[in-house]
C-alpha positions as CSV (number, residue, x, y, z in Angstrom):
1,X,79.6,-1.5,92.0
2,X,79.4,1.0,95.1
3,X,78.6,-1.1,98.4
4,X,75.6,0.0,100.7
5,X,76.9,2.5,103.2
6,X,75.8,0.6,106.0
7,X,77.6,-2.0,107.0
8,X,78.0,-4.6,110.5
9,X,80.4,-2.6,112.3
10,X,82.5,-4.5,115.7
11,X,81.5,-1.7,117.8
12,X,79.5,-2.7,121.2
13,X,75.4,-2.9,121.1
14,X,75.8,-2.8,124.9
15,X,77.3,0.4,124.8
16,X,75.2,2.0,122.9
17,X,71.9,1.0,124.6
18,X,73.9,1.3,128.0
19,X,74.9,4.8,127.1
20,X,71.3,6.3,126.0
21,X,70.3,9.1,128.4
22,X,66.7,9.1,129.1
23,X,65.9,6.4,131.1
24,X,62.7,5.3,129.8
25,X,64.1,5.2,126.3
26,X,67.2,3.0,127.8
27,X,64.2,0.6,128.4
28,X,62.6,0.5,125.7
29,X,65.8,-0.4,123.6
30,X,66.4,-3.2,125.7
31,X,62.4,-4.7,125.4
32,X,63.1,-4.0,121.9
33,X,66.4,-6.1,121.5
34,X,64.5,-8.7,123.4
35,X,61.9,-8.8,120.3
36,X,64.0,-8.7,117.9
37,X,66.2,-11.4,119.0
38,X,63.5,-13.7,119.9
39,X,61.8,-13.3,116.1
40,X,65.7,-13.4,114.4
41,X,67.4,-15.8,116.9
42,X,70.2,-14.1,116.1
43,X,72.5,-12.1,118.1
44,X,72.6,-8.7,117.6
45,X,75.2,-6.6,115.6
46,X,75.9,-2.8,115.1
47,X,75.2,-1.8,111.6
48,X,77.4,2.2,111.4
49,X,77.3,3.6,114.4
50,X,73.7,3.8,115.6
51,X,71.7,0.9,114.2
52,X,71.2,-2.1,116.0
53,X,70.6,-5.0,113.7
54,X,69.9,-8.3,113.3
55,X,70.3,-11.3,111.1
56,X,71.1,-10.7,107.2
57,X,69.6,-11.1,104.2
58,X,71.1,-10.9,100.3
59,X,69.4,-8.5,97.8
60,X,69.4,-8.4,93.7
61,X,68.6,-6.0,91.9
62,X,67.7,-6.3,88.3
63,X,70.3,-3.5,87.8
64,X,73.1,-6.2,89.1
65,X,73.5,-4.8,92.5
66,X,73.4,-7.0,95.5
67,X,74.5,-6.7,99.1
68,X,73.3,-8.0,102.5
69,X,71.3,-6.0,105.0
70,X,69.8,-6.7,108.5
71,X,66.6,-8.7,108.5
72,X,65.1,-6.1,111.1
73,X,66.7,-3.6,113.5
74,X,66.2,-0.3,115.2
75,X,67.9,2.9,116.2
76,X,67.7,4.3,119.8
77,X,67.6,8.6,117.7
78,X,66.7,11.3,120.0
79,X,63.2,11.9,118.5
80,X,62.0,8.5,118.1
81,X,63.0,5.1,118.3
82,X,63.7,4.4,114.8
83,X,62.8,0.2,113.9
84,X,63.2,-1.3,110.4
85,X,60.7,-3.3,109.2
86,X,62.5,-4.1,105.9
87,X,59.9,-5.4,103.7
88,X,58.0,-2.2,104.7
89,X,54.1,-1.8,105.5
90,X,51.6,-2.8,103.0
91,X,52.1,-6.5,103.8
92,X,50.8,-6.0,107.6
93,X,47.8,-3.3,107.5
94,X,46.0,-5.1,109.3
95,X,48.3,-5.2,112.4
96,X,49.4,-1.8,111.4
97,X,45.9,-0.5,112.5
98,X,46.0,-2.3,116.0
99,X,49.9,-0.2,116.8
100,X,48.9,2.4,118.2
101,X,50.5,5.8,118.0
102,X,53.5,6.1,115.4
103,X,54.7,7.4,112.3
104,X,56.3,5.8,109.1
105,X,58.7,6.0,106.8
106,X,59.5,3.3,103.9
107,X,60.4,0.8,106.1
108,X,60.8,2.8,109.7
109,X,58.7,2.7,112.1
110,X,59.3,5.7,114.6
111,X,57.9,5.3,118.0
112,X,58.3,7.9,120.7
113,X,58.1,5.9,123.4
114,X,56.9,1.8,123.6
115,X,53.9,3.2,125.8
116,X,52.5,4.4,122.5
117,X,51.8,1.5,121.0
118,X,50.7,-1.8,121.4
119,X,53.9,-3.9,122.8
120,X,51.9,-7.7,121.6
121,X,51.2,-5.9,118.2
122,X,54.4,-4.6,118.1
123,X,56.4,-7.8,118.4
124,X,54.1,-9.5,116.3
125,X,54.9,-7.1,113.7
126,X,58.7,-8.2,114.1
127,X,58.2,-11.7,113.5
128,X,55.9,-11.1,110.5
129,X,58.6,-9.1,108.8
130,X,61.1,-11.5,109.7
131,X,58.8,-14.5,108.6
132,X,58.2,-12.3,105.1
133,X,62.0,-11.4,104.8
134,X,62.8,-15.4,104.7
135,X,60.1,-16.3,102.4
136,X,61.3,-14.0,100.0
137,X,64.9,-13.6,100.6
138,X,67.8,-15.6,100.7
139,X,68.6,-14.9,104.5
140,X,71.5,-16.2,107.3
């Protein structure tokens, strides 16, 4: 059974966040980790070498595949903060609405700056998908 390729790596979150260019975006990362670890409690972990990550939750597929995976994390990319709401958006429209300016994938969220959106909405956000990733999810 292949494994995912991303995977908790023991290279430094401080490094990477400490070693961001733009300034502002330096900032953001670090309001960001704050969120994240306050919804997780956990502490964070690199996932390869660009994703910052937190907590862990075990999948199934009905195919017979299972792994673990963050519970919510984010990449500091050069276009856009990149953050992983795992269970992706339909769940939380309505907060979705009240963001602000973004863009979406299946489960990222890409944010060019924390100025764009809503910061309260934003966090909220966070600890809904973390709330809806343990209700559903066997998680540590």
């Amino acid at each position: 059974m292949a494994k995912n390729k991303t995977q908790p790596t023991r290279r430094s979150v401080t490094a990477l966040i400490n070693n961001i260019d733009d300034r502002q975006k330096r900032a953001d990362a670090k309001k960001i980790t704050a969120m994240m670890r306050k919804a997780t409690g956990a502490r964070a972990a690199m996932w390869g070498p660009s994703i910052v990550g937190y907590g862990r939750y075990h999948y199934r597929y009905e195919s017979g595949r299972e792994g673990d995976f963050m519970l919510t994390g984010f990449s500091p990319r050069k276009q856009a903060l990149t953050v992983y709401i795992i269970p992706g958006f339909k769940p939380f429209e309505s907060l979705m609405k009240k963001l602000g300016k973004y863009k979406t994938g299946k489960s990222c969220l890409y944010i060019k700056r924390l100025s764009d959106v809503d910061e309260g909405v934003l966090e909220h956000l966070i600890v809904e998908s973390v709330k809806h990733m343990r209700m559903n999810y066997e998680t540590k």
